[in-house]
FILO-568645 format. One record per residue (C-alpha): z, y, x; residue number from 1. Coordinates in nm, 4 decimals. Layout:
<sites>
{z: Z; y: Y; x: X; i: NUM};
...
</sites>
This chain:
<sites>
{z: 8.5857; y: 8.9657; x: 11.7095; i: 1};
{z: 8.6814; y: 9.1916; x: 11.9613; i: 2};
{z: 8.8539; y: 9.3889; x: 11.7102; i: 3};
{z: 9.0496; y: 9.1029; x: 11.5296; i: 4};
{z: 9.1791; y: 9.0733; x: 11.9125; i: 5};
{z: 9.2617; y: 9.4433; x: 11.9452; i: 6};
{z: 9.4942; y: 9.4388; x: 11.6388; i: 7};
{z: 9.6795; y: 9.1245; x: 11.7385; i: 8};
{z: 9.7166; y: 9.2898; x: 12.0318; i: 9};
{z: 9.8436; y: 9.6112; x: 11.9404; i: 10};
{z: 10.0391; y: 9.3862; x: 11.7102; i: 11};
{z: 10.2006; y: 9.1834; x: 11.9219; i: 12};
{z: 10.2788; y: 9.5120; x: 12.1384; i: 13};
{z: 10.4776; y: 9.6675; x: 11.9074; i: 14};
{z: 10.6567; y: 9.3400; x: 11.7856; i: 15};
{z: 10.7487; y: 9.2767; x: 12.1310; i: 16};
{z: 10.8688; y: 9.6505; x: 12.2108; i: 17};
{z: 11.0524; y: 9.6614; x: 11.8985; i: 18};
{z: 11.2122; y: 9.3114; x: 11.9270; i: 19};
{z: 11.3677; y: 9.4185; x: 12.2968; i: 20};
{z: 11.5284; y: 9.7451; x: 12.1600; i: 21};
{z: 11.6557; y: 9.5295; x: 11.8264; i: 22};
{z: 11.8172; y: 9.1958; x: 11.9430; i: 23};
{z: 12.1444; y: 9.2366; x: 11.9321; i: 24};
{z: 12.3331; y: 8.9150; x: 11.7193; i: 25};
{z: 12.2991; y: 8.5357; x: 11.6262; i: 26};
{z: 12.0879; y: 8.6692; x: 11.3502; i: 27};
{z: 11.8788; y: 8.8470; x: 11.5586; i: 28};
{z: 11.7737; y: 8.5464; x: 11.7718; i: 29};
{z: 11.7221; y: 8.3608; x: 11.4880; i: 30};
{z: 11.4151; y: 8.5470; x: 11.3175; i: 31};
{z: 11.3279; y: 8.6507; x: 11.6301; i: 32};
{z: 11.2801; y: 8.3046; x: 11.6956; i: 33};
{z: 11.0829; y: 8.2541; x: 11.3841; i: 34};
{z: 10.8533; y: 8.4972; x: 11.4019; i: 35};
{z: 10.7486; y: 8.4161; x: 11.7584; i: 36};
{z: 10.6414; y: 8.0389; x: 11.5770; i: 37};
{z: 10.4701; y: 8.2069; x: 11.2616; i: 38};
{z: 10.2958; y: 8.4441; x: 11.5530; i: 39};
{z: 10.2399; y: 8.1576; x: 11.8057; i: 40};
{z: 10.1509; y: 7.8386; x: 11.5483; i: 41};
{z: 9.7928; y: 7.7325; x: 11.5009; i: 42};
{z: 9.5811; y: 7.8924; x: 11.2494; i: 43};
{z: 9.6197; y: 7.5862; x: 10.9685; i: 44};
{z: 10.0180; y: 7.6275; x: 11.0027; i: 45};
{z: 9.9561; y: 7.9864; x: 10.9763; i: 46};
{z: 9.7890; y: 7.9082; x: 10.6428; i: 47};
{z: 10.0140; y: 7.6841; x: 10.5041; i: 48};
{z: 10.3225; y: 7.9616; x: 10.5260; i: 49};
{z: 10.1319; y: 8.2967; x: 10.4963; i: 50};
{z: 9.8531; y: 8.1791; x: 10.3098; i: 51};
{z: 9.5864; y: 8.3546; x: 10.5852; i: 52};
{z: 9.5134; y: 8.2756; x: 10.9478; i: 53};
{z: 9.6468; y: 8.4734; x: 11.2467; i: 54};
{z: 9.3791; y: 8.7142; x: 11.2928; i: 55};
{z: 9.3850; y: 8.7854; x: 10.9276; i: 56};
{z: 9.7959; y: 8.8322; x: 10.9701; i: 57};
{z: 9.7569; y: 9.0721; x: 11.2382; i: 58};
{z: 9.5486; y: 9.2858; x: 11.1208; i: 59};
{z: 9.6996; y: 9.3478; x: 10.7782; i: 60};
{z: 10.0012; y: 9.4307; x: 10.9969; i: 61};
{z: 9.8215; y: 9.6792; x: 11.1468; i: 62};
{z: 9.6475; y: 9.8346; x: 10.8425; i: 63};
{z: 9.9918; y: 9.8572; x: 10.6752; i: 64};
{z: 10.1723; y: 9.9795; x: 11.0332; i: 65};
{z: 9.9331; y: 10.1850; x: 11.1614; i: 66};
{z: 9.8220; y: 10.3701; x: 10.8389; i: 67};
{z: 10.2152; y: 10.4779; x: 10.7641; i: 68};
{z: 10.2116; y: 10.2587; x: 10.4352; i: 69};
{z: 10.4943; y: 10.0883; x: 10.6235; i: 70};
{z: 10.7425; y: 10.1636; x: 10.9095; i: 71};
{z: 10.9952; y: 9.9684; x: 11.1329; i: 72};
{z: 11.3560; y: 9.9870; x: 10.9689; i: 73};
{z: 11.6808; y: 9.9898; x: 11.1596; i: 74};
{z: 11.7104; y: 9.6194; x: 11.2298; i: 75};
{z: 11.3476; y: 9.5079; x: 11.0941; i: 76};
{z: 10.9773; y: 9.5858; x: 11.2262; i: 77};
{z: 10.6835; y: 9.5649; x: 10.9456; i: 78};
{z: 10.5574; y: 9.2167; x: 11.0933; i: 79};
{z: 10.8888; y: 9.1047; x: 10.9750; i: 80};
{z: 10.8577; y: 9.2278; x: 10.6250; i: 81};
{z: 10.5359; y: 9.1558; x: 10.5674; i: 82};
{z: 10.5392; y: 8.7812; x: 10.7091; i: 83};
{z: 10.8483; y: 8.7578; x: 10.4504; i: 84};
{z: 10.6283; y: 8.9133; x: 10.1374; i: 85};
{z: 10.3587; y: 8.6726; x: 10.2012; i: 86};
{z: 10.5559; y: 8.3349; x: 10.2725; i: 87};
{z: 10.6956; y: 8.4537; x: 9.8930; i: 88};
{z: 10.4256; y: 8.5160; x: 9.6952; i: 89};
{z: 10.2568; y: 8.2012; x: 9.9221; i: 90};
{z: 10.5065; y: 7.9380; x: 9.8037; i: 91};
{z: 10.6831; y: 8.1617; x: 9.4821; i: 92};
{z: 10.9968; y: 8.1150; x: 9.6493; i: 93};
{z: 11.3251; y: 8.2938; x: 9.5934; i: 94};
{z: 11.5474; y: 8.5590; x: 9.7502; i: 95};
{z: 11.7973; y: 8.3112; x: 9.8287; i: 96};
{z: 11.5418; y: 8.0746; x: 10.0052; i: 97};
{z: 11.4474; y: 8.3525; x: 10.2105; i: 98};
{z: 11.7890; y: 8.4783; x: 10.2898; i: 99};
{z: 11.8688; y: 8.1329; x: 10.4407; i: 100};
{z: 11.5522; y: 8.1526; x: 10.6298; i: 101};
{z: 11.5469; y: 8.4353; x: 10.7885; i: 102};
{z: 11.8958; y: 8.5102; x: 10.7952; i: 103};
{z: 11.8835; y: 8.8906; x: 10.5551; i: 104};
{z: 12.1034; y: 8.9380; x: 10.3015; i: 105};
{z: 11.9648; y: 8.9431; x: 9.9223; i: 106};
{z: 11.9446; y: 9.2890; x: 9.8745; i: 107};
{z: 11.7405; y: 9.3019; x: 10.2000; i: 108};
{z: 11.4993; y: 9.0601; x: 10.1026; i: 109};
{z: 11.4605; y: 9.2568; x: 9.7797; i: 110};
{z: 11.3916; y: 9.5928; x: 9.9730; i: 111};
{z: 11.1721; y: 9.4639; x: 10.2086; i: 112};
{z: 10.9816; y: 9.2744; x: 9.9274; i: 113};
{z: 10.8913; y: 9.5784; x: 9.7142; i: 114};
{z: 10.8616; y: 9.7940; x: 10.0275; i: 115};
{z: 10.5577; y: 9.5733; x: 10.0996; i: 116};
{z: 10.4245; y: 9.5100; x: 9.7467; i: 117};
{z: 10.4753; y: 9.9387; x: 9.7014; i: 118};
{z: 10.2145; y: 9.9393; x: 10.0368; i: 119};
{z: 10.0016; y: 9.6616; x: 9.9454; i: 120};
{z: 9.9119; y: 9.8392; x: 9.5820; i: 121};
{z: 9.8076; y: 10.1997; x: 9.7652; i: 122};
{z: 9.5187; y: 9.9870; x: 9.9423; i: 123};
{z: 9.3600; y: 10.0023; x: 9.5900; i: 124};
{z: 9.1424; y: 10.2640; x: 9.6686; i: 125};
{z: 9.0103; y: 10.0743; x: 9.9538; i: 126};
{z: 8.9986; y: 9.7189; x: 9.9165; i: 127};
{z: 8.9681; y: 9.7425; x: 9.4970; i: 128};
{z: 8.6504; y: 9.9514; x: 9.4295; i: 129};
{z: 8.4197; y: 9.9383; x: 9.1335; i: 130};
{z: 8.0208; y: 9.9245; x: 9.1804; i: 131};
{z: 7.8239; y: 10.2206; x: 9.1538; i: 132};
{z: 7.5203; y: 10.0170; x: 9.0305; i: 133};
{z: 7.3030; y: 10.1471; x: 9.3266; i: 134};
{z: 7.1959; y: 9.8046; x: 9.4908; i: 135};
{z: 7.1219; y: 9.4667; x: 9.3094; i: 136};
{z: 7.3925; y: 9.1951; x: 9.3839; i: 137};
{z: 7.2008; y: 8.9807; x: 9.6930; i: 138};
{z: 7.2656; y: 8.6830; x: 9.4970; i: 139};
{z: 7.0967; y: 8.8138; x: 9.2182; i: 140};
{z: 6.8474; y: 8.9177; x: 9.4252; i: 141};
{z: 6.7723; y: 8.6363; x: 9.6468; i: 142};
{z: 6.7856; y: 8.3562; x: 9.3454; i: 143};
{z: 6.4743; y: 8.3213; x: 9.1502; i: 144};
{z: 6.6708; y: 8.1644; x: 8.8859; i: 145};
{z: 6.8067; y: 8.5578; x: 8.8137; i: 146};
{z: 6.5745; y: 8.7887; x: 8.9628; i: 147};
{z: 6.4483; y: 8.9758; x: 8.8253; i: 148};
{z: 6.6350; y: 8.8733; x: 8.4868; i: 149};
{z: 6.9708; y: 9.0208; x: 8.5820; i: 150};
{z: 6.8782; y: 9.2502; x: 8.7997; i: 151};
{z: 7.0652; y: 9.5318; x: 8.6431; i: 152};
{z: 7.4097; y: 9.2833; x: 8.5867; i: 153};
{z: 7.6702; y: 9.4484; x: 8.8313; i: 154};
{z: 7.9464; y: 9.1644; x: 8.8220; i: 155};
{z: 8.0835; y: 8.9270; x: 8.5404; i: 156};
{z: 8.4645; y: 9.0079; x: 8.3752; i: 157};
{z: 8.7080; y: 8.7621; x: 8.1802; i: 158};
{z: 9.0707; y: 8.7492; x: 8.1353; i: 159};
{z: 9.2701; y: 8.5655; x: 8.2668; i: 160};
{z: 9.6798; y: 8.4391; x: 8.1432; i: 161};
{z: 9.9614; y: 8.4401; x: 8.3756; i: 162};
{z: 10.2961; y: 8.3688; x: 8.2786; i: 163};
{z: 10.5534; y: 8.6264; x: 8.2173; i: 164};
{z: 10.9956; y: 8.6561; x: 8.1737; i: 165};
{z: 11.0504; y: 8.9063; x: 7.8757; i: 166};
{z: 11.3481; y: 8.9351; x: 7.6645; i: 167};
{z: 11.3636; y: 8.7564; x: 7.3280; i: 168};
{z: 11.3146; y: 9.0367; x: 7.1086; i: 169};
{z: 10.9596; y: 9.1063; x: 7.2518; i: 170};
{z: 10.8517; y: 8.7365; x: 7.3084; i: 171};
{z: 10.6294; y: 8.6898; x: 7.0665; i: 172};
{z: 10.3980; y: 8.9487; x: 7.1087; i: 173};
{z: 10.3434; y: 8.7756; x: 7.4989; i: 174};
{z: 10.2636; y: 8.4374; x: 7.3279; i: 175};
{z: 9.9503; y: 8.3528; x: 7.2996; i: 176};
{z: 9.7196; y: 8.0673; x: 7.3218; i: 177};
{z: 10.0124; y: 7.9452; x: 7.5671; i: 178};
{z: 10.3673; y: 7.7465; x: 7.4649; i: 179};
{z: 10.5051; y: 8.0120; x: 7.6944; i: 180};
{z: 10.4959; y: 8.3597; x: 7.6979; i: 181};
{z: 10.2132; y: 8.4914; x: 7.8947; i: 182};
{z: 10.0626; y: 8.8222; x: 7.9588; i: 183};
{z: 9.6678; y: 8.8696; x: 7.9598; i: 184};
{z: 9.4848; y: 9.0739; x: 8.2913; i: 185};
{z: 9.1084; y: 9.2045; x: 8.2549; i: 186};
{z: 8.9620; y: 9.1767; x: 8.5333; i: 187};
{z: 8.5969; y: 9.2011; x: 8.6934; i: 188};
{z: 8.4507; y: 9.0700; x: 8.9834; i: 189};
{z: 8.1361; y: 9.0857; x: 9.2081; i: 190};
{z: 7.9224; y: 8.7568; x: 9.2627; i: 191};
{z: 8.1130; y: 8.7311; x: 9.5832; i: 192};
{z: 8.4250; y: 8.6693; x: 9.4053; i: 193};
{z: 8.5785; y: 8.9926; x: 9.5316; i: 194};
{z: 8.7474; y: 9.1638; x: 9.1956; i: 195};
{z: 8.6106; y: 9.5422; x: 9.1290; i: 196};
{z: 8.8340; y: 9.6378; x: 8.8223; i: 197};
{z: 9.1802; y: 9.4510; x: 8.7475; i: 198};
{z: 9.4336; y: 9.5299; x: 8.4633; i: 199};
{z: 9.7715; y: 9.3611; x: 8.4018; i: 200};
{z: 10.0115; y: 9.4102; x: 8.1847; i: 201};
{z: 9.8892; y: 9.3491; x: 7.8419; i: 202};
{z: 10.0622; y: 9.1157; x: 7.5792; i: 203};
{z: 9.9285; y: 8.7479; x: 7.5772; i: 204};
{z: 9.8477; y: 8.8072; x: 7.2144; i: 205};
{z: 9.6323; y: 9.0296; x: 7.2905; i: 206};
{z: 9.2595; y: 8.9570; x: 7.2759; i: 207};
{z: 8.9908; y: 8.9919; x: 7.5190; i: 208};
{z: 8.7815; y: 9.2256; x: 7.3152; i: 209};
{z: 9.1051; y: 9.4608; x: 7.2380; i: 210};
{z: 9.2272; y: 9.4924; x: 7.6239; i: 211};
{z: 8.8238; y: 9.5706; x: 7.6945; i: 212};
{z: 8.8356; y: 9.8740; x: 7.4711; i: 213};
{z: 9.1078; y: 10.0441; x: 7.5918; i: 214};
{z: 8.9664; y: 9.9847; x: 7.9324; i: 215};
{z: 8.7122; y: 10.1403; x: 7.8370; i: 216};
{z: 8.8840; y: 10.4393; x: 7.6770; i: 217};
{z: 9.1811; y: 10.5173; x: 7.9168; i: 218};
{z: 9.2423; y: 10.8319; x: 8.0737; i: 219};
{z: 9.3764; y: 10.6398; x: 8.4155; i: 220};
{z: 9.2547; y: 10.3003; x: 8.5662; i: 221};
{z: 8.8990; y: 10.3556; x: 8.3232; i: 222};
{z: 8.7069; y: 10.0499; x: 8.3872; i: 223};
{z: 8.3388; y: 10.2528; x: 8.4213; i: 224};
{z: 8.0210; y: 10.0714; x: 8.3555; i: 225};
{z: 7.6933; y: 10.2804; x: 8.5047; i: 226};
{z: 7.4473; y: 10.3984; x: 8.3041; i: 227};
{z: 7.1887; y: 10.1144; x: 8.2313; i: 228};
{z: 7.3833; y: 9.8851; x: 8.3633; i: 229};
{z: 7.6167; y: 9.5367; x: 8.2484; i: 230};
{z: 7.8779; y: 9.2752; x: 8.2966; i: 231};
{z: 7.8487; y: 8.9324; x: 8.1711; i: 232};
{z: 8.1056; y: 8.7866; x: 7.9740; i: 233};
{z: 8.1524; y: 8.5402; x: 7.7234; i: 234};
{z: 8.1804; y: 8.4798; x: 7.3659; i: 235};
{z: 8.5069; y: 8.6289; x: 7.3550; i: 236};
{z: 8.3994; y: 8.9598; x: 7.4328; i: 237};
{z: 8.1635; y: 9.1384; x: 7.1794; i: 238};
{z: 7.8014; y: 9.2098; x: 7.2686; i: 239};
{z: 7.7641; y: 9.5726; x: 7.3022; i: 240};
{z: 7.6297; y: 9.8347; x: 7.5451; i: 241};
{z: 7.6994; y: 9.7244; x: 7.9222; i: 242};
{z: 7.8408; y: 9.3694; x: 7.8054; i: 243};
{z: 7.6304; y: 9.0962; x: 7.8305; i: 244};
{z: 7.7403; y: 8.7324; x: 7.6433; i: 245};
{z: 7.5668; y: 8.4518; x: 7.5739; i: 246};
{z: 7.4062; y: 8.2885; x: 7.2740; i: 247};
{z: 7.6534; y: 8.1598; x: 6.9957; i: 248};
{z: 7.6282; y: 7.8123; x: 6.8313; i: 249};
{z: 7.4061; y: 7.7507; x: 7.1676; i: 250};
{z: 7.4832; y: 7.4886; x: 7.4498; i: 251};
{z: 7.6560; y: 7.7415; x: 7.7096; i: 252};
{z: 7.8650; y: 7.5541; x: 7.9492; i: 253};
{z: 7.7274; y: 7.4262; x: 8.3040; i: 254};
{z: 7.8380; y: 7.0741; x: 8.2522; i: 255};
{z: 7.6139; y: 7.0434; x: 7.8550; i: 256};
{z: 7.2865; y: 7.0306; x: 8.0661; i: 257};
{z: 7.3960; y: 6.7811; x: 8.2753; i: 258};
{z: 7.1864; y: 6.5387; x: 8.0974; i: 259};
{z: 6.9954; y: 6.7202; x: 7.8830; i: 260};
{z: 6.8000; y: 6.9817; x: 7.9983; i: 261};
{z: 6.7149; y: 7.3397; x: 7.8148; i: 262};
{z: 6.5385; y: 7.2896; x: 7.5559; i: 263};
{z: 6.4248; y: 7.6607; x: 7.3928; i: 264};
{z: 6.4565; y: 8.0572; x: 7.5187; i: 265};
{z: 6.8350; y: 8.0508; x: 7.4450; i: 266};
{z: 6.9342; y: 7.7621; x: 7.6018; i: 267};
{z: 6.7916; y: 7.8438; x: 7.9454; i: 268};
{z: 6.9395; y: 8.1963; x: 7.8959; i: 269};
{z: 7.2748; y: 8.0768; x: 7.8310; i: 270};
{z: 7.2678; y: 7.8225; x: 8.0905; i: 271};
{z: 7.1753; y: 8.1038; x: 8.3823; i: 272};
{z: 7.3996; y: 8.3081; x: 8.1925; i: 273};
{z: 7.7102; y: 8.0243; x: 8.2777; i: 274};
{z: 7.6087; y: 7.9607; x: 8.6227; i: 275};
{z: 7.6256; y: 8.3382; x: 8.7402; i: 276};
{z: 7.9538; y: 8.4528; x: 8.4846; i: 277};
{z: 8.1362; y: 8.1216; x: 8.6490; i: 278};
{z: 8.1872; y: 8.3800; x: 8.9370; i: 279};
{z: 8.5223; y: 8.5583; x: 8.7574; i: 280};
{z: 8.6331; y: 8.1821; x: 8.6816; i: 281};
{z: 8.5947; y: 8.0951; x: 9.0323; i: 282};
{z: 8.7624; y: 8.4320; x: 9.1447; i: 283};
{z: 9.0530; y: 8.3592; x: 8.9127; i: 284};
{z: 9.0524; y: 8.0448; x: 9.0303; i: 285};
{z: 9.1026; y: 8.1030; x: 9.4355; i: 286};
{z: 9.3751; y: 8.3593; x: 9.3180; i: 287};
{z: 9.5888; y: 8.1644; x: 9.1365; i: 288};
{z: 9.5691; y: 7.8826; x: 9.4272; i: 289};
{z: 9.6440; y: 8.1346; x: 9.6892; i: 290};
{z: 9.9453; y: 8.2925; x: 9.5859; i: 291};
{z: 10.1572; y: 8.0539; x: 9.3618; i: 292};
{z: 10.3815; y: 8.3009; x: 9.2754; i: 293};
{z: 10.1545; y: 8.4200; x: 8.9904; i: 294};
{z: 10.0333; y: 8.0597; x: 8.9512; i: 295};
{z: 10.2897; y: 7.8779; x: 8.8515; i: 296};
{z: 10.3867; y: 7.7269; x: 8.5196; i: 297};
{z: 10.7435; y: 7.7988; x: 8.5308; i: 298};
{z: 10.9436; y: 8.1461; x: 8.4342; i: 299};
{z: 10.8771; y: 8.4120; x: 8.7288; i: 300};
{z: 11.1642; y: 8.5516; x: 8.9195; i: 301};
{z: 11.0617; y: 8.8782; x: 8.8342; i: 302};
{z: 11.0585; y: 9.1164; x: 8.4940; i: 303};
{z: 10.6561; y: 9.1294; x: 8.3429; i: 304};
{z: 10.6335; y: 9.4900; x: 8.4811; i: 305};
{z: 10.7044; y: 9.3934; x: 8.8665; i: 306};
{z: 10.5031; y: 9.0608; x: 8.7942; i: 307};
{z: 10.2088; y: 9.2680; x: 8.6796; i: 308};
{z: 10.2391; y: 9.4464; x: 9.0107; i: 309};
{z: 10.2694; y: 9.1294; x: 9.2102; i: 310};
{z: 9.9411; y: 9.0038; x: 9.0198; i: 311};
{z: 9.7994; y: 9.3162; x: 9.1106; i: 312};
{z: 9.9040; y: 9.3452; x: 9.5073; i: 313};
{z: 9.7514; y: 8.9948; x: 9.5072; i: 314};
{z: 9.4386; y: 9.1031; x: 9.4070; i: 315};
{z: 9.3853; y: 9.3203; x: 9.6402; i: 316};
{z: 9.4737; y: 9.0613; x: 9.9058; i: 317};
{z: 9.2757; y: 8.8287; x: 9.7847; i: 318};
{z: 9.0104; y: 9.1155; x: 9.8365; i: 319};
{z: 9.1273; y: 9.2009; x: 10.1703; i: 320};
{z: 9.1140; y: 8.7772; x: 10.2795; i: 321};
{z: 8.7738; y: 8.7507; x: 10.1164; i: 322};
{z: 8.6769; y: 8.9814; x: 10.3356; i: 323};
{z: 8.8459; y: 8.8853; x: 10.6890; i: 324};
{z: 8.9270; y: 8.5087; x: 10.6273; i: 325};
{z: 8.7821; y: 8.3388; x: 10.3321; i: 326};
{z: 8.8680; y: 7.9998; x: 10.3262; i: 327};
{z: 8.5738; y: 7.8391; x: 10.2542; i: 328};
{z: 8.7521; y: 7.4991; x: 10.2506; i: 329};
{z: 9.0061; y: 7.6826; x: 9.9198; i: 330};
{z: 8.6791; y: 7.7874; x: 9.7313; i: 331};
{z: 8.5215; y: 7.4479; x: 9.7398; i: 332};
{z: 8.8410; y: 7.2770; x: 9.6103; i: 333};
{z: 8.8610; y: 7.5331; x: 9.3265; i: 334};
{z: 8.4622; y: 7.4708; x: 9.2381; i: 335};
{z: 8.5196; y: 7.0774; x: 9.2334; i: 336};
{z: 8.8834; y: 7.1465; x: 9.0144; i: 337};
{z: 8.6208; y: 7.3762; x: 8.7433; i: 338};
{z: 8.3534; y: 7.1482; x: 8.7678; i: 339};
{z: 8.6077; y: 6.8582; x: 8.6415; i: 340};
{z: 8.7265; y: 7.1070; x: 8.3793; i: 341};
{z: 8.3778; y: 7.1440; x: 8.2338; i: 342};
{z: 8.3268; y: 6.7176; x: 8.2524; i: 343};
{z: 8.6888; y: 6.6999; x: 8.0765; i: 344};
{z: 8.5761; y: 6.9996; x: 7.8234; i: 345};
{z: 8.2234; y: 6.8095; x: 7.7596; i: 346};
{z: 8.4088; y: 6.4652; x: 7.6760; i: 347};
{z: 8.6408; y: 6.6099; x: 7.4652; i: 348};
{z: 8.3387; y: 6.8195; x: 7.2588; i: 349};
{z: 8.1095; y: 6.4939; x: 7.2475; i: 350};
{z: 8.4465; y: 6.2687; x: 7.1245; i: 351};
{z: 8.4885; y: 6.5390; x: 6.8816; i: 352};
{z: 8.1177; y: 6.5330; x: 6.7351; i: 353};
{z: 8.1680; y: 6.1787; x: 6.6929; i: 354};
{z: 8.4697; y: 6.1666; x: 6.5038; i: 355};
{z: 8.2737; y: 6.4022; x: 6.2885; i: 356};
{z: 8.0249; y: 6.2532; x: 6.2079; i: 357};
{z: 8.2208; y: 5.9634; x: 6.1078; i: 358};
{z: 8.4014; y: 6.1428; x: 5.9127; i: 359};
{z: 8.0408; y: 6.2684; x: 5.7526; i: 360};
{z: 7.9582; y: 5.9024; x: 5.7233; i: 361};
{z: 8.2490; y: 5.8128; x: 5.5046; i: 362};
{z: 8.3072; y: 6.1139; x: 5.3130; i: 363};
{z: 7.8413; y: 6.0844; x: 5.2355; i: 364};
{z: 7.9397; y: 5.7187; x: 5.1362; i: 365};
{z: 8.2180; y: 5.7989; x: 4.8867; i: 366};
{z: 8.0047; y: 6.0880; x: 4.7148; i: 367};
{z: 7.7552; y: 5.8402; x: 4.6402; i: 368};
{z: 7.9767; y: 5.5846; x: 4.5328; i: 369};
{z: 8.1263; y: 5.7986; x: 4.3218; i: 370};
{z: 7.7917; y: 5.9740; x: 4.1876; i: 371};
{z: 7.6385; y: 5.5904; x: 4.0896; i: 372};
{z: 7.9784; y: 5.5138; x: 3.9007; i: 373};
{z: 7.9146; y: 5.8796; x: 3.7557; i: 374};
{z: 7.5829; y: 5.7948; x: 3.6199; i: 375};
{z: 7.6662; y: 5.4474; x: 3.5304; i: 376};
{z: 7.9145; y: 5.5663; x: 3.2688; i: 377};
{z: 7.7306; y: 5.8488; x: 3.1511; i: 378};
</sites>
C-alpha cells in the first residue's frame, strides 16, 4: 500500500512540476484541466476511461517514467501520453476523437501513441515470462480434483482470432473461420489467467496446430516447454510431447455434465481436463473486454502489423493489471458470458442430435419400405 502511495506521489510530483514550467496557451489549460479530473476522479470513473484504477495508473506512470522507457516531451509529460494510449485502446477510439479531446494535433496523437505502445512492448521481459516448471501451479496443487493428476501441467494455450485491415490482394489468406478477415495469436497462460507466451501475427487461415509448430521451432520468441512437463489444449491441437488434449468423440465441455454426470475413465478426464484449460478462455476473455480496441468487430484503425503490436502491448497490461488491480467484478462477468456460451453450445449440439436422429428415423423407414417392396416382387 504504502508503495502504491509513493508512486502516486512521486507521480503527481512530477506532473505538477512539469505542468508549472509547461502552461503556456488555451490548449494548455485545457488538458491540463483534464488530466487533473482523470488524476482527481474516483477509482470507478478512473476505470471507465483508462480501463484501471488510480493506483494502478500511477504506478505504470512511474514504471514507464522512471525506468527511461518514456520521457517528458517539449509541451507533453508521460502521464499525458500514457493516459491518452490507454483511453484509446480502452474505448478503440480514433486520432481525431482524441485530438478534439485533448486538444493535440493528429500527428501528435500518433507519436505519442506508438511512443507508448514502443515502451509498453519492452516490459516483455518483465511482466511476460514463461514458467520454468519448478513449482506446481497452487491451484493445481490445492484442488483435489487435479492433484496430483496434473501436477506436472504448467498452464493451458489456445488461440485466439482478432480482427485485422489488410489489403485485398492478401485477404484471403487472413480469412478464416470468420466473415472478416482475422488474424490468429497463440497464446498461453497460467491458471491465474496471467499469459506466459503470446504470438500475433499469423494469418486467420492458419490452424492451431501449424502456428504451434513454428512456435515451437523459431529461432526468436521460442515458446519452450520444460522437460517432463505440459500444456493443455484442446482437440485442435495434436497430442504430442508437452501437449495435453482431451479425449475425442468424448463429452468434453463443462456445460455436457450438467445433468449427466461422468460416466467412465475418459469422461471424468475430459471433464477436469475442461474445467482447468477454461483458464486461456477466460484469459482471452478479460482481454478482449478490457481493451476494445482489439475487441471489436469492426475494421481496426491500424495496419495487421501495428495491430499485432497493440494485441501484444495489451497483453502485457493485462499482465501488469492482473497483477496490481484485477477487477474481480470484469472476471466474473466474463465467467457468466462463457458459461452462457457453453448452455447456447449444448442446445445447439442436443437440437442437432435430434434432428438426426429424425433424419435416421425416416431414412431406417424408407429402407425398409423399400426392402419389403424389394422382396415382394422378387
Amino acid at each position: 500500500m504504502y508503495a502504491a502511495y509513493a508512486a502516486i506521489l512521486v507521480s503527481v510530483y512530477h506532473r505538477s512540476n512539469y505542468m508549472e514550467r509547461s502552461i503556456s496557451n488555451e490548449g494548455d489549460y485545457e488538458r491540463h484541466a483534464l488530466m487533473e479530473r482523470l488524476t482527481l476522479m474516483d477509482n470507478e470513473d478512473c476505470y471507465n476511461q483508462l480501463r484501471m484504477g488510480k493506483d494502478a495508473f500511477a504506478r505504470l506512470v512511474n514504471i514507464l517514467w522512471g525506468t527511461g522507457r518514456l520521457r517528458n516531451s517539449a509541451h507533453s509529460n508521460v502521464e499525458e501520453q500514457v493516459a491518452k494510449f490507454l483511453h484509446i485502446v480502452g474505448h478503440n477510439l480514433r486520432n481525431r476523437t482524441m485530438k478534439f479531446y485533448f486538444k493535440r494535433s493528429s500527428e501528435t496523437i500518433s507519436r505519442h501513441f506508438h511512443q507508448v505502445l514502443r515502451a509498453i512492448i519492452s516490459l516483455d521481459d518483465v511482466f511476460l515470462k514463461q514458467p520454468d516448471g519448478l513449482k506446481c501451479p497452487q491451484e493445481i496443487k490445492n484442488n483435489t480434483k487435479f492433484w496430483p493428476y496434473f501436477k506436472d501441467c504448467i498452464g493451458a494455450i489456445d488461440g485466439s482470432h482478432f480482427r485485422v485491415k489488410v489489403s485485398n490482394d492478401v485477404v484471403q489468406r487472413y480469412r478464416g473461420r470468420k466473415y472478416y478477415p482475422t488474424q490468429n495469436v497463440l497464446a498461453a497462460c497460467s491458471f491465474d489467467l496471467k499469459f506466459t507466451y503470446v504470438l500475433p501475427g499469423w494469418e486467420g487461415s492458419a490452424s492451431d496446430s501449424r502456428i504451434l509448430d513454428n512456435a515451437l521451432m523459431r529461432d526468436f520468441d521460442k515458446l519452450i516447454v520444460p522437460q517432463g512437463k505440459y500444456y493443455l489444449a484442446d482437440a485442435g491441437f495434436q497430442l504430442k510431447t508437452g501437449f495435453l488434449t482431451p479425449y475425442r468423440s468424448t463429452r468434453y465441455h463443462l456445460k455436457e455434465y450438467s445433468v449427466h454426470q461422468p460416466e467412465n475413465a475418459r469422461e471424468v478426464f475430459n471433464l477436469r481436463h475442461s474445467s482447468l484449460r477454461n483458464a486461456i478462455e477466460r484469459a482471452f476473455g478479460v482481454l478482449k473486454k478490457r481493451f476494445p480496441i482489439i475487441a471489436s468487430g469492426t475494421e481496426p484503425h491500424y495496419p495487421v502489423d501495428t495491430q499485432s503490436d497493440i494485441i501484444l502491448a495489451c497483453c502485457i497490461l493485462h499482465n501488469y493489471l492482473m497483477g496490481v488491480d484485477p477487477n474481480e467484478r470484469l472476471i466474473a462477468e466474463v465467467d457468466r458470458e462463457l458459461f452462457s456460451e457453453e448452455a447456447e453450445f449444448e442446445s445447439m449440439v442436443l437440437s442437432l442430435v435430434e434432428k438426426c436422429k429424425e433424419g435416421e428415423i425416416l431414412r431406417e423407414k424408407i429402407a425398409m419400405d423399400m426392402w419389403k417392396d424389394y422382396n415382394r416382387n422378387r
